[in-house]
C-alpha positions as CSV (number, residue, x, y, z in Angstrom):
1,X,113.6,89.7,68.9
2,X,110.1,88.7,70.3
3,X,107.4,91.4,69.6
4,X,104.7,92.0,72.6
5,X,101.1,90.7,72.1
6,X,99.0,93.5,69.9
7,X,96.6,94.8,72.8
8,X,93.3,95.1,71.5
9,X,90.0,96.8,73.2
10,X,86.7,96.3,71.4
11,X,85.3,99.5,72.1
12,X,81.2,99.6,71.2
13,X,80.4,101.4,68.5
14,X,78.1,105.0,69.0
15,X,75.4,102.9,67.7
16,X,75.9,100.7,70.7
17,X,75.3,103.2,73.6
18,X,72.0,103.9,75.1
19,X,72.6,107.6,75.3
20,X,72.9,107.3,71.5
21,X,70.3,104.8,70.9
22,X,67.8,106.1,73.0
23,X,67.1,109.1,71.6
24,X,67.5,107.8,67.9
25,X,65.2,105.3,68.4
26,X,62.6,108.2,70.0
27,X,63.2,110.5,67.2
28,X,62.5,107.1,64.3
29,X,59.5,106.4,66.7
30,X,58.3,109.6,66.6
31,X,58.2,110.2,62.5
32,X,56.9,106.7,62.2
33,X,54.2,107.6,64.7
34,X,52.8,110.0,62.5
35,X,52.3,108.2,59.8
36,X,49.0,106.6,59.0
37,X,48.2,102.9,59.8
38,X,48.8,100.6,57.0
39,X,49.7,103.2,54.6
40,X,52.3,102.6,52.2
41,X,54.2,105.9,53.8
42,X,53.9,103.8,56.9
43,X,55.1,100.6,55.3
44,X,58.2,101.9,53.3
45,X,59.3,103.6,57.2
46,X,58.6,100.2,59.0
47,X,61.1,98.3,56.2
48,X,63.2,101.1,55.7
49,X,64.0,101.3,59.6
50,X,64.3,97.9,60.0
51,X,66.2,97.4,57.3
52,X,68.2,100.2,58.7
53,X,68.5,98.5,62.2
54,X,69.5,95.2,60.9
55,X,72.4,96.9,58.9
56,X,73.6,98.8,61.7
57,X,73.3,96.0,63.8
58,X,75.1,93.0,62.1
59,X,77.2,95.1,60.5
60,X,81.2,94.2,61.4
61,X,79.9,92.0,64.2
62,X,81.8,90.2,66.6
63,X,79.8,87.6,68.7
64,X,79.2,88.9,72.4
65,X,78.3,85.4,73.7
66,X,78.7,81.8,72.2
67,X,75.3,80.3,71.3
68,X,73.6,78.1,73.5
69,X,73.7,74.4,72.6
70,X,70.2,73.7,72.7
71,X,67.0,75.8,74.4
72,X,65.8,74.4,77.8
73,X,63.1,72.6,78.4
74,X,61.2,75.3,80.0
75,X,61.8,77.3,76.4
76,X,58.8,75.0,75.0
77,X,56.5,77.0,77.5
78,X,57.4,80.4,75.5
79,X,57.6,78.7,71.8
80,X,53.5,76.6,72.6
81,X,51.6,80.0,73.3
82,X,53.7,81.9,70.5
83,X,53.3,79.2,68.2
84,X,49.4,79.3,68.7
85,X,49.0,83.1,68.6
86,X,50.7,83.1,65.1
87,X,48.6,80.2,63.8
88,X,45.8,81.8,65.0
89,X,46.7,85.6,63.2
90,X,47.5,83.6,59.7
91,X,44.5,81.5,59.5
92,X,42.0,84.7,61.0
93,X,43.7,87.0,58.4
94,X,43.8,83.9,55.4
95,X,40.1,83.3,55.7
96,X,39.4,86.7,56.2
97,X,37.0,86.1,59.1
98,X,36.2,89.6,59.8
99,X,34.5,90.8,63.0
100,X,33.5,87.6,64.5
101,X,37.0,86.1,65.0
102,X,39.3,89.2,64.5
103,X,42.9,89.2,64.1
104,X,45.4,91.2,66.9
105,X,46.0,93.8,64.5
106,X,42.0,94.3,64.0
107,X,41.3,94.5,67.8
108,X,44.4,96.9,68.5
109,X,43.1,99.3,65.5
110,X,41.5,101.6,67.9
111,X,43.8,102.1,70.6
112,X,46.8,103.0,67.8
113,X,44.7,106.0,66.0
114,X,45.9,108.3,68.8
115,X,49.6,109.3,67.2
116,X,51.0,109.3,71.0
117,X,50.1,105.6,71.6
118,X,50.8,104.7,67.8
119,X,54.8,106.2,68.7
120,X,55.0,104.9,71.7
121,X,54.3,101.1,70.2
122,X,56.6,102.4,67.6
123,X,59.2,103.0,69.9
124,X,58.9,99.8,71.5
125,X,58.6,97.5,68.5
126,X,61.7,99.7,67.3
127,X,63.8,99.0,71.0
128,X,62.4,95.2,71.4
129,X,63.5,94.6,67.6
130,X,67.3,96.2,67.9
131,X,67.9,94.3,71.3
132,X,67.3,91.1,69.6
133,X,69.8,92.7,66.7
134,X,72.1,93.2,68.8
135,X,72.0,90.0,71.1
């Protein structure tokens, strides 16, 4: 006697709604806004949650979407200004250059000691880091 086919439905995970995530990734943004810049509080959060994130996120995954065989052409457009950016960041914060050529992270320094604005870039660091997770 033939058995029928097992039906399975991949159901997402809690993790994987946005009425769940949402307001977990608020709540991380929130403590992590709080914390001071650079501090090693601040430092243990930023691994901790992303550490976290990456867990929860690869964790029992099943691909959504087969990779792409190769990037575009027009993908060299995004990869040239980020490739400069980060060359740029290493050799400012290497040489330690100080004021006269300052790094990203020197030149945002006053706009994130306002908690709000320091939660709110946590909270999108936090969202922009588990999409790519989760992609």
């Amino acid at each position: 006697m033939e058995q029928p086919p097992e039906l399975t439905v991949d159901l997402p995970r809690a993790w994987d709604r946005p009425v769940v995530t949402v307001p977990v990734l608020a709540c991380l943004s929130l403590v992590g806004g709080q914390l001071p810049s650079f501090s090693t509080q601040a430092n243990l959060w930023t691994l901790g949650t992303g550490g976290a994130l990456i867990w929860l996120g690869l964790g029992n995954r099943v691909p959504r979407r087969p990779a792409p065989p190769r990037l575009g052409r027009g993908a060299l457009w995004w990869v040239l200004p980020a490739a400069v950016f980060g060359v740029l960041e290493a050799a400012t914060f290497v040489l330690s250059v100080g004021n006269e050529f300052p790094t990203f992270s020197r030149l945002a320094d006053p706009l994130l000691t306002d908690e709000l604005v320091r939660s709110a870039a946590w909270f999108g660091w936090l969202a922009a880091f588990w999409g790519l997770v989760r992609r």
